[in-house]
C-alpha positions in Angstrom: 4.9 22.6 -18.7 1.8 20.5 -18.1 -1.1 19.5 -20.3 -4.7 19.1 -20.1 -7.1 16.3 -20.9 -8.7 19.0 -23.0 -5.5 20.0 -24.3 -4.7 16.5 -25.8 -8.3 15.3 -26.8 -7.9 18.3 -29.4 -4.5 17.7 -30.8 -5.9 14.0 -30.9 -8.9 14.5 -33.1 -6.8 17.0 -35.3 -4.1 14.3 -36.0 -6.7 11.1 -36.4 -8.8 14.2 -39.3 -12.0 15.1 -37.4 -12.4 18.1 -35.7 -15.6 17.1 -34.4 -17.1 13.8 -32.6 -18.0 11.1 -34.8 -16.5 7.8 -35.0 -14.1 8.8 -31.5 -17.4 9.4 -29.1 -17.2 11.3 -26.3 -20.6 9.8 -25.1 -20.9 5.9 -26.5 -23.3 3.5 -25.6 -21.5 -0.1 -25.3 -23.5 -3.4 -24.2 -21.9 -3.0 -21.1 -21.4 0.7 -20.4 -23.0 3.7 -21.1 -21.8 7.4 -21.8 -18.0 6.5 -22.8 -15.8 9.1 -23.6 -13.9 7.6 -26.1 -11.0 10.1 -26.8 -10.4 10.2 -22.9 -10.2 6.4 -22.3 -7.6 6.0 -25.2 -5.2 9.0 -23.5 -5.9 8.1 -20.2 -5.0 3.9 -21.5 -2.0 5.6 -23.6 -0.5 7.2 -20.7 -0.6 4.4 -18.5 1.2 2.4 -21.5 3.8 4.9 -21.8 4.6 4.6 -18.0 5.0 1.1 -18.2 6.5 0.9 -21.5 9.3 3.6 -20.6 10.5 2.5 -17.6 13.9 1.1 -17.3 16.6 0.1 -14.5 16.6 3.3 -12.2 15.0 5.6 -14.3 10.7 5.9 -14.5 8.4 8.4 -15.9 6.4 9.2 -12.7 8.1 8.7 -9.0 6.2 7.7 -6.1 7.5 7.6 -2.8 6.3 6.3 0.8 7.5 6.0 4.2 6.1 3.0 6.0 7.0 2.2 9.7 9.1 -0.7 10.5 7.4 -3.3 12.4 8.6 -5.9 14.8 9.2 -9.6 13.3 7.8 -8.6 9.9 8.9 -9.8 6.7 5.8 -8.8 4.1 4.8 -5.2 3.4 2.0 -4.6 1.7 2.8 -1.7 -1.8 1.0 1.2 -2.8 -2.0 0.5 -5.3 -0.5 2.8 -7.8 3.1 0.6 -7.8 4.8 -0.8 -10.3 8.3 -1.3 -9.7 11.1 -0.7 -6.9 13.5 2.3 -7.8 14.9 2.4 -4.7 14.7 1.0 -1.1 15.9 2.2 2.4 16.2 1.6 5.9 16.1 4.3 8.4 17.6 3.4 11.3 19.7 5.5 14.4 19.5 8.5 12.2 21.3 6.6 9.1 20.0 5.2 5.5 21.2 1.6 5.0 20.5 0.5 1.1 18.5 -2.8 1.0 19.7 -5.4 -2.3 17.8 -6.9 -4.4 17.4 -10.7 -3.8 15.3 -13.7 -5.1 13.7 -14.5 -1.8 10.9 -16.2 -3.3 13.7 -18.8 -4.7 15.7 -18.7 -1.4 13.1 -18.9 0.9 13.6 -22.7 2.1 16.7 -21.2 3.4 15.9 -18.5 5.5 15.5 -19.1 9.1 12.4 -17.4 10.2 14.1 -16.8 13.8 16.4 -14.8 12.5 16.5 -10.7 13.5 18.7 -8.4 12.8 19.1 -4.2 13.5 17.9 -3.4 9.4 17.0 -4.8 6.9 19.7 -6.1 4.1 17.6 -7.5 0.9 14.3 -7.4 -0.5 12.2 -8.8 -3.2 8.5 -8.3 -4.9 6.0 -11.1 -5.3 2.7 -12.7 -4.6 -0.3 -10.3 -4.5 -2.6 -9.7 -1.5 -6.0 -7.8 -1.3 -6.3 -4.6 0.9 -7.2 -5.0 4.7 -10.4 -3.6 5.2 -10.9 -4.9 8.8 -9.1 -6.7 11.9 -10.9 -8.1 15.2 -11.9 -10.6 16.9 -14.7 -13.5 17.1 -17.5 -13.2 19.5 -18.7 -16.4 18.9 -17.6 -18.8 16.2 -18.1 -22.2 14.2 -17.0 -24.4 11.4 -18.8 -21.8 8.5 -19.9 -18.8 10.2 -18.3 -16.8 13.3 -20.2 -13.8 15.1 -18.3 -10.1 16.1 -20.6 -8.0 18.3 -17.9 -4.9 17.8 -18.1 -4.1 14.2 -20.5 -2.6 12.1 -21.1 -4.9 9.4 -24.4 -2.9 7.9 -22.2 -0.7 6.0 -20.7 -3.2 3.7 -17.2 -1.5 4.2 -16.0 -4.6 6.5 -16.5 -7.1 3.5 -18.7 -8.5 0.8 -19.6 -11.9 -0.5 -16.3 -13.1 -2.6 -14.0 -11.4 0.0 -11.4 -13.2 2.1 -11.4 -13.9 5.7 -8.3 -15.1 7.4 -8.3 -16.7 11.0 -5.3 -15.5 12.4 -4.9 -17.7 15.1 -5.7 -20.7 13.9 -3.6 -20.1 10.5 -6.3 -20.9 8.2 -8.7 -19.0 5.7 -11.7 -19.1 3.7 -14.4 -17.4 1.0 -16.9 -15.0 2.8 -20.1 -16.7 1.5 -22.7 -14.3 2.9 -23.1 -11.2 5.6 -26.6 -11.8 8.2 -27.0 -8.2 9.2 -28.5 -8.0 13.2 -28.5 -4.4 14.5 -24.7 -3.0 14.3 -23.4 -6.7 14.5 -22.7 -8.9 11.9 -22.7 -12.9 11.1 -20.3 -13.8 8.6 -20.7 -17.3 6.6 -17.9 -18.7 5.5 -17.5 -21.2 2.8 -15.1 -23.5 4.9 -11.7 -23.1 6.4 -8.2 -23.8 4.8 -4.7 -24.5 5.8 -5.2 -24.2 9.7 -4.6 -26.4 12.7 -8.6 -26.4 13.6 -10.0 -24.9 11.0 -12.6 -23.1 12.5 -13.6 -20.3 14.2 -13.2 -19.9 18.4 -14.2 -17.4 20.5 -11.8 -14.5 20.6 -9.6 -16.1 18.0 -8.1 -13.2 15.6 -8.9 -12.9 11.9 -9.3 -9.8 9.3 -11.0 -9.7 5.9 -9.5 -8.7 2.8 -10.6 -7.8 -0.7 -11.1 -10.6 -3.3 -9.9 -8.1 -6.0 -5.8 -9.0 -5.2 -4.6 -5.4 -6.4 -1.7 -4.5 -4.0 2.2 -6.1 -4.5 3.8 -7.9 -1.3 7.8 -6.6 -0.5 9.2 -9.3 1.4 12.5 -8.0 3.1 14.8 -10.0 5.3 15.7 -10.3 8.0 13.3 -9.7 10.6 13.9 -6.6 12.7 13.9 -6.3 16.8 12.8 -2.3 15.9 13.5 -1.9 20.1 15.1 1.5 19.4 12.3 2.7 17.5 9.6 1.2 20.0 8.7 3.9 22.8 6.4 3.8 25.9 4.2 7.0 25.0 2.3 6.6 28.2 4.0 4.4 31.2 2.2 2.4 33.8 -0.5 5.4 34.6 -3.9 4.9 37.2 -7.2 4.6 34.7 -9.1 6.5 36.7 -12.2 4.6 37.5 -14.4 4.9 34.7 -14.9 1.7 32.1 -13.9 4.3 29.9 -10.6 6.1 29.1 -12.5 9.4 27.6 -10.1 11.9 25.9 -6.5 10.5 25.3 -4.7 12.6 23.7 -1.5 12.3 21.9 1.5 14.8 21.5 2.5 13.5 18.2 2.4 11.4 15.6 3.0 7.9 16.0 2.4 3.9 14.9 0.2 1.9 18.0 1.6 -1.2 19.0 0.5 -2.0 21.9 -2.3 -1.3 25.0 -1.2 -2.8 28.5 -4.0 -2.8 31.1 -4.2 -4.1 34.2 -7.3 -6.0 35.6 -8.3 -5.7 38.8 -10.3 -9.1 41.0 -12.1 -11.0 40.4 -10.9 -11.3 36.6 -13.0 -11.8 33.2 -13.0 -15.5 32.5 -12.9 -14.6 29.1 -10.4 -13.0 27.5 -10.5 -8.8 27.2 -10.8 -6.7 24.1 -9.1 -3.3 23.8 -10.9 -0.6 21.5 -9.4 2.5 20.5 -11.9 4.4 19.1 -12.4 8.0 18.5 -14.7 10.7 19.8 -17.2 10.2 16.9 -17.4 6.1 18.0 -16.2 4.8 15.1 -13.8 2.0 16.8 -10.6 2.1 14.8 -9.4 -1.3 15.4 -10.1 -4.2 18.3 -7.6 -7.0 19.5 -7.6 -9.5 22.5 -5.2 -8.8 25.1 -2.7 -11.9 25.9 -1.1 -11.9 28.9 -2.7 -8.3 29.4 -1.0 -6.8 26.5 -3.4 -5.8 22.9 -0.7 -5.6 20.4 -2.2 -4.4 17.6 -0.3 -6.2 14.3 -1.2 -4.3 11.5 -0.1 -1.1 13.5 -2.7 2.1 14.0 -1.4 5.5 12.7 -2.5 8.0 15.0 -2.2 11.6 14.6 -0.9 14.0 17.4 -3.6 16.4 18.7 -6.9 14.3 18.5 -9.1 13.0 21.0 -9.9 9.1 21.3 -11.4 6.7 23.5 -10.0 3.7 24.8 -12.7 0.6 25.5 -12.3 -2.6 27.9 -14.7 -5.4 27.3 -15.0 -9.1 28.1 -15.7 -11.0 25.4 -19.6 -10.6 25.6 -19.4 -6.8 25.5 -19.4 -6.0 28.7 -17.3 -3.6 30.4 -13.9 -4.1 32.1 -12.8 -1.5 34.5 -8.9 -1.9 34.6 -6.7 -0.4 37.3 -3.7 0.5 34.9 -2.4 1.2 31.8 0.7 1.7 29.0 0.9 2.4 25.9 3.6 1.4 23.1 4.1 2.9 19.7 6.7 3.0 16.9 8.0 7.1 16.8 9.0 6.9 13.4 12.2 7.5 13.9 12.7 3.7 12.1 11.0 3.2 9.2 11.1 2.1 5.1 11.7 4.9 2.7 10.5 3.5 -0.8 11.2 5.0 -4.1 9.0 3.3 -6.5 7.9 4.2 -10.2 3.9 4.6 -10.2 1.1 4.9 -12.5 -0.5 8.2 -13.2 -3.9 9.3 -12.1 -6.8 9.0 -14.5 -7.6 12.2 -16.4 -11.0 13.6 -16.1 -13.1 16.6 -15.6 -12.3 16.8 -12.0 -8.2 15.8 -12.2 -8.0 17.2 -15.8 -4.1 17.9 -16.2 -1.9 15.0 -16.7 0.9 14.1 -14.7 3.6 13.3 -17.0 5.9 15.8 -18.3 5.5 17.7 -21.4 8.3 15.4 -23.3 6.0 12.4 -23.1 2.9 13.9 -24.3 3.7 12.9 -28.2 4.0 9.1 -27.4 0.5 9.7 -25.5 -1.1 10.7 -28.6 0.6 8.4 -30.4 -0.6 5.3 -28.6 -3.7 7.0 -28.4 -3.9 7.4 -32.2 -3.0 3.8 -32.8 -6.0 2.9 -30.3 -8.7 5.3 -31.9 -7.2 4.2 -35.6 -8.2 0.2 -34.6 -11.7 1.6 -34.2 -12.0 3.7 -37.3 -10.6 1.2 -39.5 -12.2 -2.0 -38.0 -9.5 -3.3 -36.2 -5.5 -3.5 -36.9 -4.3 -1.8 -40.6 -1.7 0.0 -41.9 -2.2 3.3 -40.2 -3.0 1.8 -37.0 0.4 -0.3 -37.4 2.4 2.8 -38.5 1.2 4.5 -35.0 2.3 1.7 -33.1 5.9 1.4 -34.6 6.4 5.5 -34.2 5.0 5.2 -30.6 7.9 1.8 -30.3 10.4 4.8 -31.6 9.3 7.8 -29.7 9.6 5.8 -26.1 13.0 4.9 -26.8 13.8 8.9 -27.4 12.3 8.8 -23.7 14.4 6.0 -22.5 17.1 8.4 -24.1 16.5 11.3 -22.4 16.1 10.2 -19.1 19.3 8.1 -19.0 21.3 11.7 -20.3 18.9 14.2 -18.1 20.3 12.9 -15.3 23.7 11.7 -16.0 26.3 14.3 -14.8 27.6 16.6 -17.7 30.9 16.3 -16.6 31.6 12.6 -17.4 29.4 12.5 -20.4 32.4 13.7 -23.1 36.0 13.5 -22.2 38.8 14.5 -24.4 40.1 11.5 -26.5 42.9 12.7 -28.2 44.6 14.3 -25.9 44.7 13.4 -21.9 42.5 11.3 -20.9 41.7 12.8 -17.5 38.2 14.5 -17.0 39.1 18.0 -15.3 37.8 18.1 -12.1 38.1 20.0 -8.7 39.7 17.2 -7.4 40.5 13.8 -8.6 40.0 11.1 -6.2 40.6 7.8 -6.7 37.7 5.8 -7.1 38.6 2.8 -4.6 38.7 5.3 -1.8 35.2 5.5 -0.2 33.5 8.5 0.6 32.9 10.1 3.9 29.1 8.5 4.2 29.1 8.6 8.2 
């Protein structure tokens, strides 16, 4: 049975004695913020306390899971926003689940050989933080500070901000986005000097993309680095272009992860470098990348639904149009890919997502932390009341830890009979050094 935000803010105000707003707002004015709802910030801070504060090894209050496609030579995956811990971890691979171990990598890491590839992955591990990506091109023109990409819409302010990070790529190196000149659709980026790079600075048509400052997502490392050639498909072989600088309309049949745009240039070649756009029928370009050797593999992978018309762009690297003779496409089928398992925070309560996400069991340790919260207001900070919610809110999320471990346990080998035999009746007793038909 769920509950409500509604549901809880009036059991709350019953158990703290006041029926009616008073000293819990539910529109306070703070130096900082205005029109607080009091009562719904301490359930909605309670229930994220009780996630974290109940989970334990294999067991969480809330489950998230996600599938994310396995990617050539890759080590670091970036986590879901909402993560907080790895339950469980998987490799898909030829139609079987292989179980990835836990393993200090960080500690380890001066002993892993980066050349090293293997069919799936064996061990994982959880550290470092990294911002989200929130674009990945290519530099038009470039310099020490500042760097100049004619393809993306910078006006918006969804490609990056002052404080964000940009990272060059192909040089290796990185820097503090220091301020965004705005010229039409196109964008100058200043940069307040490169880091940790060969040249650090910016070339034409070197590769770089910009993350947030705010560092909010986990990075899995895994090991070792997969080939992924089973999983990597030709969706569209070595087919004519058809003349126009334009590939209008490509459609595909299903679902799949980009890698890679082949194209074939006709004489006299670009000097420069080409770009490859995919971009869909509405122009907004979904990603950019320089083609080497006439291949645009495209890193960070593109998900691309089945059924939905795009665009694909040539260019030179001032823009102009490149008419190729050929083309192929790559893409990862999905048929490979990382099945994670993770425990998760809820989702804010509020008018729009007013029911809470946890299960009915947990909703007393909500109030409860929520109580000890409101009672530090009423009573002007920590006292006895607010000190006796806290130690029945320490209790009741050890009754949770309790009932998960024995919700889920099998009933069978929960009670055996000690006085007489010792054996658990069963269908069939197998020994338990025989394996079980997993294949």
């Amino acid at each position: 049975m769920s509950f409500t935000l509604k549901d809880l803010k009036t059991e709350l105000r019953l158990r703290i004695g006041e029926p009616t707003d008073g000293t819990v707002g539910s529109s306070v004015t703070y130096q900082d913020e205005t029109g607080v709802d009091e009562a719904a910030l301490a359930l909605n801070l309670a229930q994220n306390k009780v996630c974290d504060d109940a989970l334990s090894t294999g067991f969480a209050l809330l489950q998230g899971r996600k599938k994310m496609a396995v990617v050539s030579s890759t080590r670091e995956y970036s986590l879901p926003s909402d993560f907080t811990s790895v339950l469980d971890l998987f490799h898909l691979h030829n139609g079987s689940y292989y179980r990835l171990s836990r393993h200090p990598l960080r500690m380890m890491k001066d002993r892993l050989s980066v050349s090293t590839t293997g069919s799936t992955y064996s061990h994982y591990d959880v550290f470092g933080r990294a911002g989200d990506v929130l674009v990945e091109s290519t530099v038009t023109t470039g310099g020490v500070t500042t760097f100049n990409d004619t393809l993306k819409n910078f006006s918006t302010g969804s490609l990056g901000a002052v404080g964000d990070i940009v990272f060059n790529i192909t040089d290796g190196s990185y820097g503090t986005i220091t301020g965004i000149a705005v010229g039409g659709n196109a964008g100058t980026v200043q940069v307040g000097g490169l880091t940790g790079g060969r040249n650090n600075e910016f070339d034409s048509n070197d590769r770089y993309h910009i993350e947030t400052k705010e560092q909010i997502l986990d990075v899995l490392h895994v090991y070792p680095a997969i080939t992924a050639g089973g999983d990597l498909v030709t969706v569209q072989g070595n087919t004519a272009w058809g003349g126009s600088s334009i590939l209008t309309n490509w459609i595909l049949a299903d679902e799949v992860i980009l890698y890679s745009i082949s194209v074939t240039l006709a004489s006299p070649l670009p000097v420069t470098p080409v770009r490859v756009s995919v971009v869909d029928v509405a122009n907004a370009t979904l990603d950019t990348v320089v083609a080497g050797s006439n291949e645009a593999v495209f890193s960070e992978g593109i998900k691309l639904d089945g059924g939905v018309a795009r665009n694909i762009t040539v260019t030179d690297a001032d823009g102009a149009s490149v008419t190729p003779t050929y083309y192929s496409i790559k893409a990862y089928s999905g048929t490979e890919e990382l099945e994670l398992y993770y425990s998760r925070i809820p989702v804010n309560m509020s008018a729009n997502t007013d029911y809470s996400e946890l299960p009915d069991w947990a909703r007393e340790s909500i109030l409860l932390w929520a109580i000890y919260l409101t009672s530090c207001k009423i009573f002007g900070g920590e006292s006895n009341q607010s000190a006796q919610a806290r130690t029945q809110y320490e209790f009741e999320v050890q009754k949770i830890k309790r009932f998960m471990r024995v919700k889920d346990q099998d009933r069978l080998n929960l009670v055996t009979d000690v006085v007489a035999s010792r054996t658990i009746p069963t269908h069939k007793n197998v020994p338990t050094n025989i394996a079980l038909p997993l294949g």
